[in-house]
C-alpha positions, 0 to 999 in steps of 0.5 A: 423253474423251466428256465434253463440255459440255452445251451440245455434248450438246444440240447433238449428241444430237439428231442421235445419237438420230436415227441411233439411231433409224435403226438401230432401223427397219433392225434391225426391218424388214430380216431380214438386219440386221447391226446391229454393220456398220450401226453400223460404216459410219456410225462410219467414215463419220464418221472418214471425213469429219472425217479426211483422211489423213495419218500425224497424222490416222490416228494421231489416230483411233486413239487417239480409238478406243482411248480409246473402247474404254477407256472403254466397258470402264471404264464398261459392261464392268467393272461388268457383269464386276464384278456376274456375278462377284458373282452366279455366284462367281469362276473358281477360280485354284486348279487342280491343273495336275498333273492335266492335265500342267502343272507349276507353276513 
């Protein structure tokens, strides 16, 4: 969970914002920018560096990278899925399958 005391937060952010900061100038100043590969290396790079490799440790890094995911999609990605659907209406669940071939079990 990235809910750490704010002690830590403040020791970190900082040095967040800096590489932020950082992939903010490459997005502007290069035309080729891959921002999302940018953002990739240093996320590896940090893995990279805090992990060696052993079956623990990939499983370890994993799982951190599957609990960020989730969370992400619970904190950002939901509540924007959850308001589009209140603003353009549901995708109709109620769809004669007949008419294109598919009958319903």
């Amino acid at each position: 969970m990235p809910y750490i005391t704010q002690n830590k937060r403040n020791q970190l952010d900082p040095l967040i914002n800096q590489m932020r900061d950082e992939l903010v100038k490459l997005a502007t100043y290069d035309r080729d920018n891959n921002f999302e590969g940018n953002l990739n290396y240093i996320i590896t790079r940090l893995i990279r560096l805090c992990y060696i490799t052993s079956y623990a440790n990939i499983n370890d890094v994993i799982g951190m990278l599957e609990c960020v995911k989730l969370e992400h999609y619970r904190t950002i990605a939901a509540p924007y899925e959850d308001q589009k659907c209140h603003d353009n209406g549901d995708v109709d669940n109620n769809i004669d399958m007949s008419r294109i071939g598919i009958q319903k079990l």
